[in-house]
C-alpha positions as CSV (number, residue, x, y, z in Angstrom):
1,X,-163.7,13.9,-7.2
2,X,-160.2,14.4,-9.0
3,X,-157.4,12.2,-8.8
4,X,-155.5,15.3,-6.5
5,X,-158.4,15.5,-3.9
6,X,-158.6,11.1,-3.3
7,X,-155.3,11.5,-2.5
8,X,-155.7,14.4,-0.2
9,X,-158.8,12.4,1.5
10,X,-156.4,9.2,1.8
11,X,-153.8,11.3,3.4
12,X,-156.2,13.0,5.7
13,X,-157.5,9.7,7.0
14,X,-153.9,8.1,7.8
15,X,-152.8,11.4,9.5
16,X,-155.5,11.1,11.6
17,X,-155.1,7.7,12.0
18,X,-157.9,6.0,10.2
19,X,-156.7,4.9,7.7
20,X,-155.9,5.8,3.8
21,X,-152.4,5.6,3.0
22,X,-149.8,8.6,3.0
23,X,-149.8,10.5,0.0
24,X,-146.9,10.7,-2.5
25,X,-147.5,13.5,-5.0
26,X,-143.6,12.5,-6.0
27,X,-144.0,14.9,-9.4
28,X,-146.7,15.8,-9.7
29,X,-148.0,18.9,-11.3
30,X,-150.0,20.8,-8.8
31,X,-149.0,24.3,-10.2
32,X,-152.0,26.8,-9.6
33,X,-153.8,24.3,-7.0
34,X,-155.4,25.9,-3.9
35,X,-154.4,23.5,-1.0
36,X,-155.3,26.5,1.7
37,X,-155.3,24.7,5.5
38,X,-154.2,21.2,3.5
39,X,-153.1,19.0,5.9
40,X,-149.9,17.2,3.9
41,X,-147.9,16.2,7.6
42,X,-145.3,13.6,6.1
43,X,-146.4,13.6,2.3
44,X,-143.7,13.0,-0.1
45,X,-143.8,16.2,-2.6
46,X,-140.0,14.9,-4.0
47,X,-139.5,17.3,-7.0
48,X,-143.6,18.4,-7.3
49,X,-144.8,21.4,-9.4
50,X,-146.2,23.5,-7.4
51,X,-146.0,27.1,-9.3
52,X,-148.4,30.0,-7.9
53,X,-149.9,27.2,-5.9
54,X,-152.1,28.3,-2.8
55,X,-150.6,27.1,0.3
56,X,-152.1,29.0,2.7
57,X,-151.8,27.7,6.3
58,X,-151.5,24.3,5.1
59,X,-149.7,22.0,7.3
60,X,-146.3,21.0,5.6
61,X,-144.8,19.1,8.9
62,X,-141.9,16.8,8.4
63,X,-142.8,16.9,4.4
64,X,-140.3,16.0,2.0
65,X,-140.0,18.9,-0.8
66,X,-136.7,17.9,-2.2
67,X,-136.5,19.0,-5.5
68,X,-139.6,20.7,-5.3
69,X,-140.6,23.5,-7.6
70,X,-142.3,26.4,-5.6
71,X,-142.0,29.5,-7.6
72,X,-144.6,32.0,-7.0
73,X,-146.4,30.0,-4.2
74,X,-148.1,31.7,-1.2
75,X,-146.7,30.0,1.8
76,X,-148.4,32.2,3.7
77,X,-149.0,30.8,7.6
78,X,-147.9,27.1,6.0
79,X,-146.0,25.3,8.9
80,X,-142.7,24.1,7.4
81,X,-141.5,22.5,10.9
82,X,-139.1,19.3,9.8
83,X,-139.6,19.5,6.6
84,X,-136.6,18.4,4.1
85,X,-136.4,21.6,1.5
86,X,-133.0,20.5,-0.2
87,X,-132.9,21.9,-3.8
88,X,-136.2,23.5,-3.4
89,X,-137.0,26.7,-5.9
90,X,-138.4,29.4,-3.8
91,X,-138.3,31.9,-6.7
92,X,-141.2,34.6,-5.8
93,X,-142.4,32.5,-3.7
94,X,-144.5,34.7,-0.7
């Protein structure tokens, strides 16, 4: 398992409450990751690569994307509710 889906499986288990830890991805380079239907509820993605990433109905509530770098990314059905998008690059981004 990579380094990138731990951290997703950590997050998962303290969004649902058992257990894991919260992710922060704070830069990380995720550019061209599919993370269709991730659930990232409260993750900190503070200044992130995430270039023609897939982000497909993934669940983005109350996330913090400042700084982040989204260019070409399919935000397709991604719920954004809360979520602090200061500075973010939204360049092409669907």
């Amino acid at each position: 398992m990579t380094e990138l889906a731990l951290v997703l499986a950590d997050h998962a288990a303290w969004a649902a409450g058992r257990g894991g830890k919260r992710a922060n991805l704070t830069g990380a380079d995720m550019s061209g990751v599919n993370l269709t239907k991730a659930n990232l509820t409260e993750a900190d993605l503070t200044r992130a690569n995430l270039t023609r990433a897939n982000l497909t109905g993934a669940d983005l509530r109350w996330v913090d994307l400042t700084g982040a770098n989204l260019r070409g990314t399919n935000l397709t059905g991604v719920d954004l509710t809360g979520a602090d998008m200061s500075g973010v690059i939204l360049t092409g981004a669907n």
